[in-house]
C-alpha positions, 0 to 999 in steps of 0.5 A: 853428555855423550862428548864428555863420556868419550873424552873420559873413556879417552883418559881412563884407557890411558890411566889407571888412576881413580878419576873424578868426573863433571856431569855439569848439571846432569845434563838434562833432568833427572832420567839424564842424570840416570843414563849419564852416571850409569855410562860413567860408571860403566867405563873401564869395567867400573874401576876407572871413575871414583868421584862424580860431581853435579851441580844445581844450575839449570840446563844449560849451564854456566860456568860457575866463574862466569856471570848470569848463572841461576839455580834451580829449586833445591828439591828439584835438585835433590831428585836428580842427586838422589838418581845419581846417588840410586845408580851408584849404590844399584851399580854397586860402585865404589864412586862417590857423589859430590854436590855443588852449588852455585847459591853464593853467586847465582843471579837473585840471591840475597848478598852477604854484606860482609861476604859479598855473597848468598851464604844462608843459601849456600849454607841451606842448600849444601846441608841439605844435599848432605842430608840427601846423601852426598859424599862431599859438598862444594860451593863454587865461589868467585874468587879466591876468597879465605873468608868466603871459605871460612864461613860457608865451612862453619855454617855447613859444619855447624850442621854435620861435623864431619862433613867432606868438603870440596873446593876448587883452586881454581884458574879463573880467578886472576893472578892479582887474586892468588896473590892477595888471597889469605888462603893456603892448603893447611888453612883449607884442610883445617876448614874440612875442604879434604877434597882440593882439585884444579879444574884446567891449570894444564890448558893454562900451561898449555896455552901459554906455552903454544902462544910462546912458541907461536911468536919464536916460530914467527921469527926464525922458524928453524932456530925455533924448532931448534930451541924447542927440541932441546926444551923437551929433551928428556921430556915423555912428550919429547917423541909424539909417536912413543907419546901416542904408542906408534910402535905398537900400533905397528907391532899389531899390524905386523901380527894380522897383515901378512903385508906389514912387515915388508912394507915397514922394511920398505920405507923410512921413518918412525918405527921402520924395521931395519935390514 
């Protein structure tokens, strides 16, 4: 709990965009739910997270793409979304409360034939999380499936009309997946999936660019950085200290150590003061 609410005091200090926020399952029962949504709420003077979401696994939990995840009972899990629901609306925040459920794929359900997994489940337990007052309701599916989409929006949809839901465009499924997939953004927004996120496509990217690098730095390592210099050219992320405000930093040293400025004049590098 509390390495998630630093890596999010982390990104809010380095953006004013609204976030939306993972608590996982709460992290524990539902005083945990209590503490960790008021810590969020909390960040940036409450401006900073707009949207939280929790989910009905049990502690520890699983990744919702992974396989051996269990739910737990849903009146269980309503008393925690309710005490997360209790702390925003006594916080008085402008954040909205979305519940997940892992039903379609979870260990002991009763599979679909059709569609290969838990719908009355899914359908049951997100209208009534709707019932209990969530903004939003996300099933979390395991593959990038329309006709999965399609009929947990219908069976939730026949229950509240207007229901706000959230789907994950996620970068777990495979590439084979994606590219058989019926899905696409008008289709889902049409379904009543208003709230579209990916979880980590920047890792993905991130990864597959460190492993590229890795092999031309295994080659020539001076051609390599030459390569990779001239590909971030222009780029925010071309000059890592601007990236992590260096000067700044300096500027504050400069303004309370008396000592500062002559040793900035004294040395050579980023930031030096020139004579």
């Amino acid at each position: 709990m509390f390495e998630m609410i630093q890596h999010v005091e982390y990104i809010a200090a380095k953006t004013s965009l609204p976030l939306m926020v993972d608590i996982d399952d709460g992290h524990g029962n539902a005083n945990n739910v209590k503490q960790n949504v008021r810590r969020m709420l909390s960040i940036g003077r409450g401006r900073r997270v707009k949207a939280i979401h929790i989910e009905d696994q049990p502690f520890p939990k699983r990744c919702g793409h992974h396989s051996g995840k269990r739910v737990i009972p849903m009146k269980e899990f309503i008393g925690k979304l309710e005490a997360a629901i209790d702390v925003r609306n006594d916080m008085e925040a402008d954040c909205i409360i979305i519940a997940r459920t892992d039903a379609f794929s979870a260990a002991g359900g009763r599979k679909n034939e059709r569609i290969g997994g838990d719908v009355e489940e899914s359908i049951r337990r997100l209208a009534a999380y709707l019932h209990a007052g969530a903004d939003s309701v996300w099933c979390e599916f395991p593959s990038a499936s329309l006709a999965s989409a399609d009929v947990i929006s219908a069976g939730v949809r026949s229950i509240f009309s207007d229901a706000m839901l959230s789907f994950n465009v996620s970068p777990s499924f495979s590439a084979k997946n994606w590219d058989l997939s019926e899905l696409t953004s008008v289709r889902l927004n049409e379904l009543g999936y208003k709230n579209r996120f990916s979880t980590y496509p920047s890792l993905v990217a991130a990864m597959k660019a460190v492993y590229d690098t890795a092999l031309a730095f295994c080659g020539d390592p001076i051609e390599a950085i030459r390569t990779l210099k001239r590909s971030v050219a222009g780029c925010p992320t071309e000059i890592i200290n601007e990236l992590v405000r260096l000067q700044e930093y300096q500027n504050w040293e400069m303004r309370y150590d008396p000592s500062a400025e002559d040793r900035f004049r004294a040395s050579e590098g980023f930031g030096e003061i020139k004579h």
